[in-house]
ZADO-1210 file (C-alpha; in nm, 4 decimals, padded with zeros to 6 digits):
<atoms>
<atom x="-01.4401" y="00.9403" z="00.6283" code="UNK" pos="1"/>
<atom x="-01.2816" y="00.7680" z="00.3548" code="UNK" pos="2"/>
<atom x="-01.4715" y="00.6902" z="00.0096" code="UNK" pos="3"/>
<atom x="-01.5448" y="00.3271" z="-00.0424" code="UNK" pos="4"/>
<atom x="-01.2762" y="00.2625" z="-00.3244" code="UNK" pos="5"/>
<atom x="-01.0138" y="00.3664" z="-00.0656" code="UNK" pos="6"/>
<atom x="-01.1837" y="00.1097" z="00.1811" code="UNK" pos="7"/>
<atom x="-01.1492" y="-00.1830" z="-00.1009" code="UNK" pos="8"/>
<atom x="-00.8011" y="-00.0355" z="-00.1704" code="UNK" pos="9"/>
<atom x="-00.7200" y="-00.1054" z="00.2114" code="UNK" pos="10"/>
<atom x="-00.8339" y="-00.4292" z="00.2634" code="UNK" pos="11"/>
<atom x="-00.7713" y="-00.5828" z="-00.0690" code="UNK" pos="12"/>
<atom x="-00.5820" y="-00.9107" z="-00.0363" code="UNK" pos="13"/>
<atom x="-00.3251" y="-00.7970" z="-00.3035" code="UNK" pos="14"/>
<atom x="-00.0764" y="-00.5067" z="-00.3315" code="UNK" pos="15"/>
<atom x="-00.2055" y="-00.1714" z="-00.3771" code="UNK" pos="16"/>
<atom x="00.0066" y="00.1438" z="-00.4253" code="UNK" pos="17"/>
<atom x="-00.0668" y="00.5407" z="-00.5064" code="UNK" pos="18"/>
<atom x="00.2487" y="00.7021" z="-00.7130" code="UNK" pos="19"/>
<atom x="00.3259" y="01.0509" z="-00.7440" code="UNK" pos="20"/>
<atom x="00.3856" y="01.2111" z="-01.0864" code="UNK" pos="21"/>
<atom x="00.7922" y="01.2056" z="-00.9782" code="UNK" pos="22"/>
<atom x="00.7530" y="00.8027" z="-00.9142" code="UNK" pos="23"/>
<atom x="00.7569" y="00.8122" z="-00.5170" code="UNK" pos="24"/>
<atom x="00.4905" y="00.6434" z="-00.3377" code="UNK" pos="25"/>
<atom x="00.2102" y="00.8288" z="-00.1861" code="UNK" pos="26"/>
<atom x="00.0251" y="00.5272" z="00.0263" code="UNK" pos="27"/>
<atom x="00.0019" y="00.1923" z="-00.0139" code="UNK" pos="28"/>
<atom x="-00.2276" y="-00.0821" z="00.1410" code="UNK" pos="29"/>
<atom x="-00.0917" y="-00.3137" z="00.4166" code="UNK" pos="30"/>
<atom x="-00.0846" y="-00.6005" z="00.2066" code="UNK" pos="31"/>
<atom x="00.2218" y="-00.4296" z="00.0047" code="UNK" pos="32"/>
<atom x="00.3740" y="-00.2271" z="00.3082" code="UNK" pos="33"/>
<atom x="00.4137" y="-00.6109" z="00.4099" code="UNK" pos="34"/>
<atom x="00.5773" y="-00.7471" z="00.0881" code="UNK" pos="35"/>
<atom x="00.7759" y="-00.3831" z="00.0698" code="UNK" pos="36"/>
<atom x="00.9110" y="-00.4357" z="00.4163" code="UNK" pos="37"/>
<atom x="01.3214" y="-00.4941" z="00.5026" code="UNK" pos="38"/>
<atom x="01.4033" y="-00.8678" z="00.6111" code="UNK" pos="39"/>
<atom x="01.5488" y="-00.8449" z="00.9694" code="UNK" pos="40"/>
<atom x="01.8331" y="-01.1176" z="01.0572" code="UNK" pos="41"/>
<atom x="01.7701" y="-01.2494" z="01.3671" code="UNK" pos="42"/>
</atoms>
């Protein structure tokens, strides 16, 4: 079960992201995943 700061974290209507100390990312919400995410050509 997750703690109810990680549910706001996951459904918040901005981006969210967890960093490690050496600057990599350790989850992020789906919000950012979206605005992270490659452009495809079609």
């Amino acid at each position: 079960m997750h703690s109810p700061v990680s549910q706001v974290i996951q459904h918040a209507p901005f981006g969210v992201a967890r960093i490690s100390e050496d600057m990599r990312f350790v989850a992020v919400n789906p919000r950012l995943g979206a605005l992270l995410r490659p452009v495809t050509k079609d």
